[in-house]
N, CA and C atoms as a LAMMPS dump frame, in Angstrom:
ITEM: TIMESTEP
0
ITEM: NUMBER OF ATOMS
594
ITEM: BOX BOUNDS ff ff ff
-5.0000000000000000e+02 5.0000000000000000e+02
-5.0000000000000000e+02 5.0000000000000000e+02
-5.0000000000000000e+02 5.0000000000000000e+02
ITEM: ATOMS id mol type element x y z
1 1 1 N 1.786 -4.71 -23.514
2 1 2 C 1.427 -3.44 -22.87
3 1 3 C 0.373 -3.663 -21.797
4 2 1 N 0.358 -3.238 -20.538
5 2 2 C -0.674 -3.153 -19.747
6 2 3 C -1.641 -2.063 -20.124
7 3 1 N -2.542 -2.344 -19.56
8 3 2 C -3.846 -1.398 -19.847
9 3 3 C -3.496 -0.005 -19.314
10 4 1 N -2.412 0.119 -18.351
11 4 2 C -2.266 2.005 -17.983
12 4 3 C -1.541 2.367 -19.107
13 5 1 N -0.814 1.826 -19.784
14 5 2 C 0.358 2.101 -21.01
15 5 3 C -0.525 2.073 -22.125
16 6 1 N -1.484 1.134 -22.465
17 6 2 C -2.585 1.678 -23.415
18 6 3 C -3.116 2.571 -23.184
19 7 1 N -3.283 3.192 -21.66
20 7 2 C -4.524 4.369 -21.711
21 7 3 C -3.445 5.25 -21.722
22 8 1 N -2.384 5.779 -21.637
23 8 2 C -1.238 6.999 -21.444
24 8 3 C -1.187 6.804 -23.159
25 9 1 N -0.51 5.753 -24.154
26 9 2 C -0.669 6.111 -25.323
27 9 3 C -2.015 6.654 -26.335
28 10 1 N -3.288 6.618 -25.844
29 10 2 C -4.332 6.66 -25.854
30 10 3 C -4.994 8.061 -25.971
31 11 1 N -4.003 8.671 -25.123
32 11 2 C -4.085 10.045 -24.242
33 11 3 C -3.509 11.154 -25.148
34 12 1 N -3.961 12.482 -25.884
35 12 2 C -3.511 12.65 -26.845
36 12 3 C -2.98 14.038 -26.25
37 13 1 N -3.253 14.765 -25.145
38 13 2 C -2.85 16.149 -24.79
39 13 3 C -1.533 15.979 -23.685
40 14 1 N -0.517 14.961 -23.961
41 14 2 C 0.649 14.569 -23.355
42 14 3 C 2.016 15.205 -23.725
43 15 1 N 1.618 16.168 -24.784
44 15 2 C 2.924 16.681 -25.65
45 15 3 C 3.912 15.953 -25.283
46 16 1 N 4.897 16.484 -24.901
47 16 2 C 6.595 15.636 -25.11
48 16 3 C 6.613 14.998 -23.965
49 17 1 N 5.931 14.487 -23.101
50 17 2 C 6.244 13.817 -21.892
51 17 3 C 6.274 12.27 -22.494
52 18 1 N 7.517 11.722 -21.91
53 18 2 C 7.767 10.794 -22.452
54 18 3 C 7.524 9.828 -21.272
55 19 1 N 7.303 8.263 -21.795
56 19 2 C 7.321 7.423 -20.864
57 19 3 C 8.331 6.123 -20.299
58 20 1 N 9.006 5.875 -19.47
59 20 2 C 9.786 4.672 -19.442
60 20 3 C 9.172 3.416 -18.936
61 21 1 N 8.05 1.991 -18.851
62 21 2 C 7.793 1.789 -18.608
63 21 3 C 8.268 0.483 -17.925
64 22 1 N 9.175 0.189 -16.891
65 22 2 C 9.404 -0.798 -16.213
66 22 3 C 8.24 -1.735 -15.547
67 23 1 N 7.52 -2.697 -16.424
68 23 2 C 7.052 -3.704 -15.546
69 23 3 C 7.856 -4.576 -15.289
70 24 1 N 8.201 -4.79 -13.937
71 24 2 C 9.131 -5.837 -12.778
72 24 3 C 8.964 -4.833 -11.551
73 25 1 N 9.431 -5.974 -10.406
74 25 2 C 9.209 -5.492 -8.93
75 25 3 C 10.39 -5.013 -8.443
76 26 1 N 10.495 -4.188 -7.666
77 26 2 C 11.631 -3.182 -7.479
78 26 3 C 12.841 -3.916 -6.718
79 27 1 N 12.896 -4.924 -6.652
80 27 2 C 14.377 -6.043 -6.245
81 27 3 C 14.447 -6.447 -7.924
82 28 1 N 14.145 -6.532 -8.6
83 28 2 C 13.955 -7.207 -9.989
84 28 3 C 14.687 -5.749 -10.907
85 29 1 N 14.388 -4.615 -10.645
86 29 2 C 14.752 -3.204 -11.415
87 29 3 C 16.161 -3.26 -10.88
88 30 1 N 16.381 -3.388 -9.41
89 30 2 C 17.699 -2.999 -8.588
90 30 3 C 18.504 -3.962 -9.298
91 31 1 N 18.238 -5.347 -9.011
92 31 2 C 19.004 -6.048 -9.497
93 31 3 C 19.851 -6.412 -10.616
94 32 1 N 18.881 -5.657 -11.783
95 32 2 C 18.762 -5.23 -13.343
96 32 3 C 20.21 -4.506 -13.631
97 33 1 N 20.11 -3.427 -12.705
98 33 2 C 20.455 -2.094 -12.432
99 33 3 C 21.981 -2.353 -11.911
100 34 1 N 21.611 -3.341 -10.91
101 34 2 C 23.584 -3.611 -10.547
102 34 3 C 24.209 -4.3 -11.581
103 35 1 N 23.407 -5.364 -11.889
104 35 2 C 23.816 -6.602 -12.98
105 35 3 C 24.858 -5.404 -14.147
106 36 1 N 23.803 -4.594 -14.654
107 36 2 C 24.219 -3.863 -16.023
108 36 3 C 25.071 -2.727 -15.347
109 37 1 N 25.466 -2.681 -13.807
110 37 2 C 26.429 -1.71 -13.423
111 37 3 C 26.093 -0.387 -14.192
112 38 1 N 24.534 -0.134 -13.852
113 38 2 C 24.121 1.139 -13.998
114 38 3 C 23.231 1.85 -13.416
115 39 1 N 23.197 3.338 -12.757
116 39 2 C 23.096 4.125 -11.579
117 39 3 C 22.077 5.174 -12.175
118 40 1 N 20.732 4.792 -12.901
119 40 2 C 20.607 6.488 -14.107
120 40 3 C 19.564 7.081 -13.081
121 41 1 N 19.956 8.327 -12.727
122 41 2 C 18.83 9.181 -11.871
123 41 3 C 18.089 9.418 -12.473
124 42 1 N 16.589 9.785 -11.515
125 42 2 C 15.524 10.346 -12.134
126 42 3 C 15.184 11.561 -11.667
127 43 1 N 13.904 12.186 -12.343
128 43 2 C 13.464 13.263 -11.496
129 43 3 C 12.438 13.207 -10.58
130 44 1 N 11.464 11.873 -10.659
131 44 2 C 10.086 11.272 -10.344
132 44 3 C 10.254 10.157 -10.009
133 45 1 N 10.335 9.304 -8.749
134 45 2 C 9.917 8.529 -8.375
135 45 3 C 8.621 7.806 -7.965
136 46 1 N 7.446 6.977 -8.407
137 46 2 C 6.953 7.09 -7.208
138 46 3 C 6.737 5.869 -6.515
139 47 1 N 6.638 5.517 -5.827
140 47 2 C 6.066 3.892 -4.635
141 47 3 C 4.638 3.535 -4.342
142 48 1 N 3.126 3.879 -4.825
143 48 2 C 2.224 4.104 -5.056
144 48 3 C 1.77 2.829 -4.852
145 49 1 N 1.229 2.361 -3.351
146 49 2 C 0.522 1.518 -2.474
147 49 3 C 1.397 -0.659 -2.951
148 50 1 N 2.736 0.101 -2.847
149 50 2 C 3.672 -1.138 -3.369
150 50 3 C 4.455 -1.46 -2.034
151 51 1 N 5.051 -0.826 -1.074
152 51 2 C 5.838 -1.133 -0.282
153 51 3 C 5.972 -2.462 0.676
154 52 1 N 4.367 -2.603 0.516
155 52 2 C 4.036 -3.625 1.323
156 52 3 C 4.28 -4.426 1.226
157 53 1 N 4.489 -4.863 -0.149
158 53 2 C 5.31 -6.258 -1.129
159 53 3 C 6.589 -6.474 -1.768
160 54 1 N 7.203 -5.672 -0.548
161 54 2 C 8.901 -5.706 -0.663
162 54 3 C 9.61 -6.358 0.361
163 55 1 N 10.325 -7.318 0.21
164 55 2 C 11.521 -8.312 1.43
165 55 3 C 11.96 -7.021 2.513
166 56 1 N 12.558 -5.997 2.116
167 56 2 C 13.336 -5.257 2.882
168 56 3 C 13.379 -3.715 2.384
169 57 1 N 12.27 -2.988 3.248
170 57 2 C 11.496 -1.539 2.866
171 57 3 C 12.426 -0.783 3.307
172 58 1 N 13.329 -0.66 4.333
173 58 2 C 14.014 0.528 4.096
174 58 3 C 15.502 0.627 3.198
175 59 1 N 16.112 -1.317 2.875
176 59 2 C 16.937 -0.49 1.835
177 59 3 C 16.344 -0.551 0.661
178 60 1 N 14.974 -0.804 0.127
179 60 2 C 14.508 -0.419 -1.305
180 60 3 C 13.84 0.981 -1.013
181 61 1 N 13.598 1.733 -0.267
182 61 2 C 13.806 3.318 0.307
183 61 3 C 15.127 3.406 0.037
184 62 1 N 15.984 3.301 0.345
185 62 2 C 17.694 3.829 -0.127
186 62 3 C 17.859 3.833 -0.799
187 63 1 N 17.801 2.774 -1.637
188 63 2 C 18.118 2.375 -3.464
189 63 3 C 17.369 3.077 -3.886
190 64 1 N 16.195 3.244 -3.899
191 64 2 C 15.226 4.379 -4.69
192 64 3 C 15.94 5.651 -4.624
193 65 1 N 16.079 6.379 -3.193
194 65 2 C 16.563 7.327 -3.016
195 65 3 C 17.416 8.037 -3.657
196 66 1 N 18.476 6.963 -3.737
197 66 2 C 20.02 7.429 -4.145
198 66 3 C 19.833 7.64 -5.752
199 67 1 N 18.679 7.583 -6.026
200 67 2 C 18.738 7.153 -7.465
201 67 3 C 17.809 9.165 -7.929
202 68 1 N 17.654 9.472 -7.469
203 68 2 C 17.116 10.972 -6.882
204 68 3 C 17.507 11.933 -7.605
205 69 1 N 17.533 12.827 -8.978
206 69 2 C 18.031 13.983 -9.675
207 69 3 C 18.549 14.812 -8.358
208 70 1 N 19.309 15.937 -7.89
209 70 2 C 19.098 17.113 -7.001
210 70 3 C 17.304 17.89 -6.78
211 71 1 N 16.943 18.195 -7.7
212 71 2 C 15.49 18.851 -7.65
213 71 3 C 14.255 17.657 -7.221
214 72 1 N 14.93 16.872 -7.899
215 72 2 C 13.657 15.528 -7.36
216 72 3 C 12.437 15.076 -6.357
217 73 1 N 11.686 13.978 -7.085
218 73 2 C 11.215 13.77 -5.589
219 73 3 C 10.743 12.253 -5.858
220 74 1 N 10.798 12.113 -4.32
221 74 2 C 10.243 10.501 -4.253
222 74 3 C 8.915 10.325 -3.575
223 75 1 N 7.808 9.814 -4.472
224 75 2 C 6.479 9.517 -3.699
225 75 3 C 6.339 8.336 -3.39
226 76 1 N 6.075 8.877 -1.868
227 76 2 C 5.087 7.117 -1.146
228 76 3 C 3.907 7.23 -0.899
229 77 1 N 2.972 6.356 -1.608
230 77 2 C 1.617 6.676 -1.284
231 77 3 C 1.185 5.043 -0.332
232 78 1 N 0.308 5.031 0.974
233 78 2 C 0.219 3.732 1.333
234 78 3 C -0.774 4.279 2.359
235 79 1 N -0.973 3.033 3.284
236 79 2 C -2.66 3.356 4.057
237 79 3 C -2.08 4.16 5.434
238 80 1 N -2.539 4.82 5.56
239 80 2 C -2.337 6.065 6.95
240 80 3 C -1.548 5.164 7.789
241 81 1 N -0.938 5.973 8.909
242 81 2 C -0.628 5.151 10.331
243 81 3 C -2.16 5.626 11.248
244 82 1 N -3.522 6.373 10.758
245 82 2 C -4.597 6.161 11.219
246 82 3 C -5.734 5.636 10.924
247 83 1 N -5.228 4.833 9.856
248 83 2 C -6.601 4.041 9.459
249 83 3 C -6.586 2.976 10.026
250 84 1 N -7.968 2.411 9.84
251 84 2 C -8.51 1.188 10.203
252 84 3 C -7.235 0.098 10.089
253 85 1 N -6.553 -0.134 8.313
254 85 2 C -5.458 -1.089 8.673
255 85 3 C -4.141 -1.124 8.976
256 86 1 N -4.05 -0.202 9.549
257 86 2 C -3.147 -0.562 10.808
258 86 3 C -3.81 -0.915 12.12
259 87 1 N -4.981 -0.606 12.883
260 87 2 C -5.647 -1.191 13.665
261 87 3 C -5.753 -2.659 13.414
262 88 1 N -5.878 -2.545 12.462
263 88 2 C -6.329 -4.409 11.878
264 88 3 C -4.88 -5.229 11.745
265 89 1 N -4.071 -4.533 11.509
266 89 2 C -2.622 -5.244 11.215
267 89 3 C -1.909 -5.445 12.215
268 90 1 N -2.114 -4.169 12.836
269 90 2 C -1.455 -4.236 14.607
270 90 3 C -1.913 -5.317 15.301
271 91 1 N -3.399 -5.623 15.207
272 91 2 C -3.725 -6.877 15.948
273 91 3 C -3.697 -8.244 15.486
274 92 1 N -4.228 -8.307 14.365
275 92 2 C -4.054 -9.297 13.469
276 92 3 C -3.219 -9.705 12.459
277 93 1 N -2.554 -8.766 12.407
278 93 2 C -1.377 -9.613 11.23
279 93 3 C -0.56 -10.663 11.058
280 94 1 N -0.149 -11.047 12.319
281 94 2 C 0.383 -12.142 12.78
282 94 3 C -0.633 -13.56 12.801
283 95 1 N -2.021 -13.482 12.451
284 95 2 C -2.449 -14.152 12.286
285 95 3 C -2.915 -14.474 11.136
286 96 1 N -2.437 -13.903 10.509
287 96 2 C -3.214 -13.89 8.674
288 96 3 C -1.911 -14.659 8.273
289 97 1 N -1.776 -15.185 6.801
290 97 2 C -0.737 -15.973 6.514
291 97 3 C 0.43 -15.954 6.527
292 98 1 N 0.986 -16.578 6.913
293 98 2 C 2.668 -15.825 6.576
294 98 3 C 3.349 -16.161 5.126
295 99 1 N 2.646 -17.476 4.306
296 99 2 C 2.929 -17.312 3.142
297 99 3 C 3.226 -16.438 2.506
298 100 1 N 2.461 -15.181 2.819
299 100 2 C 1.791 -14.248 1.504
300 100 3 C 2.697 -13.389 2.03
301 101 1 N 3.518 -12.948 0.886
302 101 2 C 4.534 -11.472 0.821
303 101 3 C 3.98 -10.053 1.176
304 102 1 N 3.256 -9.57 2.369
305 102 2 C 2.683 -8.768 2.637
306 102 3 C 2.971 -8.447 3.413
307 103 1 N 4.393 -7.051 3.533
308 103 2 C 4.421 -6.675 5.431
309 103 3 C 3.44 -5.284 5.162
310 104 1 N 2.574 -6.017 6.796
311 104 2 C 2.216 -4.968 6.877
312 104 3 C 2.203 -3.646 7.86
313 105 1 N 2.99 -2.53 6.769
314 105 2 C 3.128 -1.499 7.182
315 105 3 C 2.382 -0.256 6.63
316 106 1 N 2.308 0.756 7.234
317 106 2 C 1.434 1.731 7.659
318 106 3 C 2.982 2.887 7.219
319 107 1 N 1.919 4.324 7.144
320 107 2 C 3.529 5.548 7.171
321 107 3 C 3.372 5.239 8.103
322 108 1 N 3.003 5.028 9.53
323 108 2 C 3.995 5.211 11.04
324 108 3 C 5.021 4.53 10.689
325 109 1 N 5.227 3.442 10.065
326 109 2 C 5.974 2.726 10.059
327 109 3 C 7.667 3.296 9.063
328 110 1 N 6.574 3.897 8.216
329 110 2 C 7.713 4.895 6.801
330 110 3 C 8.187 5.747 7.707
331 111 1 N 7.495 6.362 8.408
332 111 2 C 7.925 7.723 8.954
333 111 3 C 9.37 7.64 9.721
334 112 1 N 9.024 6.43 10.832
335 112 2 C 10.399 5.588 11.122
336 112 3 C 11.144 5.702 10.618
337 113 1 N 11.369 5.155 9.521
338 113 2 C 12.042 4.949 8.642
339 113 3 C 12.957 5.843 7.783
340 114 1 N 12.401 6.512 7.468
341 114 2 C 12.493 7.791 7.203
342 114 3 C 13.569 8.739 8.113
343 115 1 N 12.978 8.719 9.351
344 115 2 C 13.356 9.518 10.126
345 115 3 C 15.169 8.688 10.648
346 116 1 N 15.363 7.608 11.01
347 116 2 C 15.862 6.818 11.063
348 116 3 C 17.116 7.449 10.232
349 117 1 N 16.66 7.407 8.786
350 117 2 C 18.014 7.681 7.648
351 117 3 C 18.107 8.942 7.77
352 118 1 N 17.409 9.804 8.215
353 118 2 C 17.657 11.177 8.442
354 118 3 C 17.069 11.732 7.182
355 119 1 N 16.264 11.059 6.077
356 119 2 C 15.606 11.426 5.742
357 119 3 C 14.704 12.78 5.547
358 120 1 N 14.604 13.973 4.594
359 120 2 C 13.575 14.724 4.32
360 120 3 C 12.429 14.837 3.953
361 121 1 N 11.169 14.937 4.852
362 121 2 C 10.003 14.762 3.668
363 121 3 C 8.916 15.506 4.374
364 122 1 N 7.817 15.895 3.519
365 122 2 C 6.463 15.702 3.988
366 122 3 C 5.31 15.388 3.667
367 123 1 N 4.317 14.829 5.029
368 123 2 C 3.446 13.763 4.952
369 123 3 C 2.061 15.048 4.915
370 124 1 N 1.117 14.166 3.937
371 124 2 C -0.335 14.286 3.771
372 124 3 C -1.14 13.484 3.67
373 125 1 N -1.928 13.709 4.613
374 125 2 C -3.272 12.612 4.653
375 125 3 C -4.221 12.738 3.343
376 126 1 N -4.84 11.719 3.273
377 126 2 C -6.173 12.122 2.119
378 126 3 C -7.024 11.085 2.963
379 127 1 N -7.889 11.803 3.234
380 127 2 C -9.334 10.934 4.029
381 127 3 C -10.068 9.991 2.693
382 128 1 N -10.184 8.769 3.273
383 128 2 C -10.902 7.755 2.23
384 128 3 C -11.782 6.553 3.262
385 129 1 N -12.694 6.854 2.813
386 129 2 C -13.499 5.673 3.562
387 129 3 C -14.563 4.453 2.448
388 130 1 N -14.397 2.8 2.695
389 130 2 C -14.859 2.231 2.187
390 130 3 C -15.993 1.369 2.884
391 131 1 N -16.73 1.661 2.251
392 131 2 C -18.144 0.615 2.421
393 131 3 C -18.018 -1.166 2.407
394 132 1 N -17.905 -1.643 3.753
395 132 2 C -17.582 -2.893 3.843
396 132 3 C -18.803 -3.258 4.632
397 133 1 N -19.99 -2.863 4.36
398 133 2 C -21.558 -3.324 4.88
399 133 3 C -21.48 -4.718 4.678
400 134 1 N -21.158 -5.563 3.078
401 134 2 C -21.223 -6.84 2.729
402 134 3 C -20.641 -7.639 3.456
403 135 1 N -19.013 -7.127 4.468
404 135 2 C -19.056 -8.532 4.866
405 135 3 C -19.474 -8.813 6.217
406 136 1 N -20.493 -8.23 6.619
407 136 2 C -21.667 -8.563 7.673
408 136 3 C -22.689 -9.498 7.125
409 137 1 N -22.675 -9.562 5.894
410 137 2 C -23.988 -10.37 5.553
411 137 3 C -23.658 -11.891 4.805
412 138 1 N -24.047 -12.54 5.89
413 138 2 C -23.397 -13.851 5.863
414 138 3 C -23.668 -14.352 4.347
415 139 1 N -22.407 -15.258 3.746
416 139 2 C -22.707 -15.711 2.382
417 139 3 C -22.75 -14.653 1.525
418 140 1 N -22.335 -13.306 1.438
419 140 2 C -22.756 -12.433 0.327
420 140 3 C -21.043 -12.675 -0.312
421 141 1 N -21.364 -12.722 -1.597
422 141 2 C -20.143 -13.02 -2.425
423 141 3 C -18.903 -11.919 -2.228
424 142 1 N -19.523 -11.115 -2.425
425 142 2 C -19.1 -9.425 -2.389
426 142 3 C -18.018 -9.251 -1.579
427 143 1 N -18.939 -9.265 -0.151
428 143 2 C -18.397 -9.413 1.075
429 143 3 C -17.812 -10.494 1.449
430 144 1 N -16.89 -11.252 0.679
431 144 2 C -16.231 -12.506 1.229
432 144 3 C -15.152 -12.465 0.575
433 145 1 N -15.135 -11.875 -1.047
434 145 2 C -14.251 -11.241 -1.143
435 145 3 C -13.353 -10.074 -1.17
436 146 1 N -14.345 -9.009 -0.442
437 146 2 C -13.924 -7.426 0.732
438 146 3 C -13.042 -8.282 2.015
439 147 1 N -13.935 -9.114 2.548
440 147 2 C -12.838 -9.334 3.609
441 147 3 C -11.526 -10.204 3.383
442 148 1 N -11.76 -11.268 2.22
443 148 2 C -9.812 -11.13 1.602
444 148 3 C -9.109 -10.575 1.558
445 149 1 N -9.787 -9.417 0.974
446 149 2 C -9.371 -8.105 0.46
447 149 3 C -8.617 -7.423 1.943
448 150 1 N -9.196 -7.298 2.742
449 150 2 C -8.565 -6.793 4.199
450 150 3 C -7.976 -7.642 4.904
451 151 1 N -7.934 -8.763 5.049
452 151 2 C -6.95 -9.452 5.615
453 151 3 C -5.779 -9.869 4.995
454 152 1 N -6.164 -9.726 3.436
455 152 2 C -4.6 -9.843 2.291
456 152 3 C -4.892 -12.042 2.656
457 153 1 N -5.72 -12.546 2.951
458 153 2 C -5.985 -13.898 2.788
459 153 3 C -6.92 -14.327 2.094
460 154 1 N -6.931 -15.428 1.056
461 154 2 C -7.709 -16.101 0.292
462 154 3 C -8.461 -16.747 0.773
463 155 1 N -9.947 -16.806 0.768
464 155 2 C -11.168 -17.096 1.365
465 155 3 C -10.738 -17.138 2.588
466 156 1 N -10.584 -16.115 3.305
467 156 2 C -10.801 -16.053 4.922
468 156 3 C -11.721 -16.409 5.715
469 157 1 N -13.029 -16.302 4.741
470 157 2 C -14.345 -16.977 5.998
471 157 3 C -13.92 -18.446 5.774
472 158 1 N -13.52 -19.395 4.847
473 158 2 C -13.595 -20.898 4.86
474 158 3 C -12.34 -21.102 5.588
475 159 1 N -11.1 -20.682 5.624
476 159 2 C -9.597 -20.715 6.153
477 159 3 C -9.266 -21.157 7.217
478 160 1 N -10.109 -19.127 7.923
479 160 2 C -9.667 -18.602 9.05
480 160 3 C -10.191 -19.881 10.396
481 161 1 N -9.916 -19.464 11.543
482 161 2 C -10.667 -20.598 12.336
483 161 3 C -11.677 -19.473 13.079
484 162 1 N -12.727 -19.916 13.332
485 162 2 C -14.364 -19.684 13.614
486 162 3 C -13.874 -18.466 15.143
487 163 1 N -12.921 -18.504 15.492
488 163 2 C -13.017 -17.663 16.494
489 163 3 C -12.224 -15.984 16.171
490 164 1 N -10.92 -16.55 14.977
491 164 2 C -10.193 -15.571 14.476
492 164 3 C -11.205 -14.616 13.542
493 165 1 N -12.212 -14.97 13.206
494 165 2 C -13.043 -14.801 12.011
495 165 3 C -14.082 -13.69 12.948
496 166 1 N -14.411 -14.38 13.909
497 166 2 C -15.246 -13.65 14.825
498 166 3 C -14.31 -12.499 15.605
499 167 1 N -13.304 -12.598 15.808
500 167 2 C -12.695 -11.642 16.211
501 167 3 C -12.643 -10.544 14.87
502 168 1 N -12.274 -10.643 14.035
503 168 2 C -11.629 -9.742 12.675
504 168 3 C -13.199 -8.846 12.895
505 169 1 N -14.062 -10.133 12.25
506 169 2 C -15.235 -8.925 11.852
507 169 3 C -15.553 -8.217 13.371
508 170 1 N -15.546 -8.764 14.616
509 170 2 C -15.677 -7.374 15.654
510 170 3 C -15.04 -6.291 15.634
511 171 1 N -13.657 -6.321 15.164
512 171 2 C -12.721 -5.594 15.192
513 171 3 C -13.064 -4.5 14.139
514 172 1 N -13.327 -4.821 12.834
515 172 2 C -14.16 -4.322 11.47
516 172 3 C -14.886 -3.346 11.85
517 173 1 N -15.76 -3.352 13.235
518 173 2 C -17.333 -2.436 13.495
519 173 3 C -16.769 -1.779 14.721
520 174 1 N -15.702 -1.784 14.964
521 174 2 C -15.091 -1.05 16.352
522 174 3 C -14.799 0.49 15.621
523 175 1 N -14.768 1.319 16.221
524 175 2 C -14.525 2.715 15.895
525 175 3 C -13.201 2.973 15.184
526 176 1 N -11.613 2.117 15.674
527 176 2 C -10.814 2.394 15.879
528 176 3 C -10.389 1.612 14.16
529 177 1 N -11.608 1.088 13.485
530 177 2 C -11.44 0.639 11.984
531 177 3 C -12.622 0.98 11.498
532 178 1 N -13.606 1.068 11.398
533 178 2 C -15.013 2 10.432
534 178 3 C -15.826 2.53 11.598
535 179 1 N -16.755 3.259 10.84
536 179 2 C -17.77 4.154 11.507
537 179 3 C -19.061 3.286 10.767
538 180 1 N -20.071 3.498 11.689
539 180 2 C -21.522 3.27 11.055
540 180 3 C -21.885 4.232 10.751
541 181 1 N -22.751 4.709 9.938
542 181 2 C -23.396 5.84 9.364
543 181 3 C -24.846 5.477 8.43
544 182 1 N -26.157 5.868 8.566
545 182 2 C -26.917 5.065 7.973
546 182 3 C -27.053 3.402 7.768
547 183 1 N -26.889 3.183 8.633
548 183 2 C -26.839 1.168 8.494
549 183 3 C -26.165 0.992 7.814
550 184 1 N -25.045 1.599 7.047
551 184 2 C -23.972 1.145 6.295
552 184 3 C -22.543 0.932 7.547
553 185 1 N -22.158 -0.042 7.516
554 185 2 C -20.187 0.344 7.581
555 185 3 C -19.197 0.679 7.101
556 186 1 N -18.564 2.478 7.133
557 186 2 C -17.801 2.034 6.328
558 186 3 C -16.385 2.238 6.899
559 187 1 N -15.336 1.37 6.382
560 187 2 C -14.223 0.769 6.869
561 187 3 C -13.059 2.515 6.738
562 188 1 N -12.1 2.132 7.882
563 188 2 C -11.589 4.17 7.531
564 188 3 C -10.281 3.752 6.493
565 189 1 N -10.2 4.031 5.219
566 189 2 C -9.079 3.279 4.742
567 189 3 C -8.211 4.648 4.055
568 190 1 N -8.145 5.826 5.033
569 190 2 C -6.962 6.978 4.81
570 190 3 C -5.722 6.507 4.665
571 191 1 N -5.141 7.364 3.609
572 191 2 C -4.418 7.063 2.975
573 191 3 C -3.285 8.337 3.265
574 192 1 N -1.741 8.097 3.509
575 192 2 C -0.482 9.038 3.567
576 192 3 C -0.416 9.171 2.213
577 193 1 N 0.14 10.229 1.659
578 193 2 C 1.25 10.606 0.609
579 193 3 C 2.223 10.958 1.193
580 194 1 N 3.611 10.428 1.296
581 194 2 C 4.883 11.255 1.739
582 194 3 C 5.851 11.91 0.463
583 195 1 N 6.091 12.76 0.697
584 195 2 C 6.991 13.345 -0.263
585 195 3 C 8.32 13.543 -0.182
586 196 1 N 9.335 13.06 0.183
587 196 2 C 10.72 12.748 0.359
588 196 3 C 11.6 13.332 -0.793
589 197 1 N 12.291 14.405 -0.166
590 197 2 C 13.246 15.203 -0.649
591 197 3 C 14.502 14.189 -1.033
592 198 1 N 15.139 14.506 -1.795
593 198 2 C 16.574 14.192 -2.554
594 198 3 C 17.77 14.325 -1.494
């Protein structure tokens, strides 16, 4: 059991809501799913800051889709097409690893997408901003692993090369990815919910 499946059994004012708990990655469910030549709709989908770590996002958008009760709905939750990382991805992504299974996309990118299949839905922002003061301060542990954390690369200050590094963190204190406020930085990391009709 993972620790959310301990805390939902845990949880005692759940009356009859029942749970199905698929841990595997959604090429791993699909695949499951054709193998056993079975199609079972739901009423609740959701995609909740996962998309990014999928081979091919708009047909695991389809396959999800099709899989849709009539009343249904499908949630995508992932980082704005106005936050900071897409500023950061737009410029830099191509320079961060290509090892690492991470496309990075933004809803501008869903919305596409979306729109594309002819898709129904609608989008809501939720404003979220994070405090990334630490990785200004050279050597702070914290902040070395915040900026992994935003570039989706493993020790980026030792990695990266001395000029890419200097570029990222300028980019970090530019308007168009955090605000200063009280000698703090903090990074704009708004977040879409899309809600996609059946």
């Amino acid at each position: 059991f993972s620790p959310i499946s301990e805390r939902v059994a845990a949880t005692s004012n759940l009356g009859n809501v029942k749970f199905t708990w698929h841990e595997e990655t959604a090429y791993e469910y699909e695949s499951r799913m054709n193998a056993e030549k079975k199609s079972k709709k739901w009423d609740f989908i959701h995609m909740i800051q996962m998309l990014y770590y999928v081979k091919d996002i708009p047909a695991t958008i389809r396959y999800f889709h099709s899989l849709l009760e009539a009343q249904a709905k499908l949630l995508i939750i992932l980082v704005s097409g106005t936050s900071g990382w897409e500023t950061l991805w737009k410029k830099y992504g191509s320079s961060f690893p290509l090892d690492d299974l991470c496309t990075y996309i933004s809803s501008a990118g869903i919305k596409r997408i979306l729109d594309s299949a002819g898709l129904k839905y609608q989008l809501y922002e939720l404003p979220s901003h994070m405090d990334i003061t630490s990785c200004f301060i050279e050597g702070d542990k914290d902040g070395e692993l915040l900026l992994d954390f935003l570039t989706e690369t493993y020790e980026f200050s030792k990695t990266a090369s001395p000029e890419l590094k200097r570029q990222v963190m300028e980019e970090l204190r530019k308007p168009e990815c955090s605000e200063e406020r009280d000698g703090k930085v903090f990074f704009n990391n708004n977040l879409s919910v899309i809600v996609v009709e059946p």
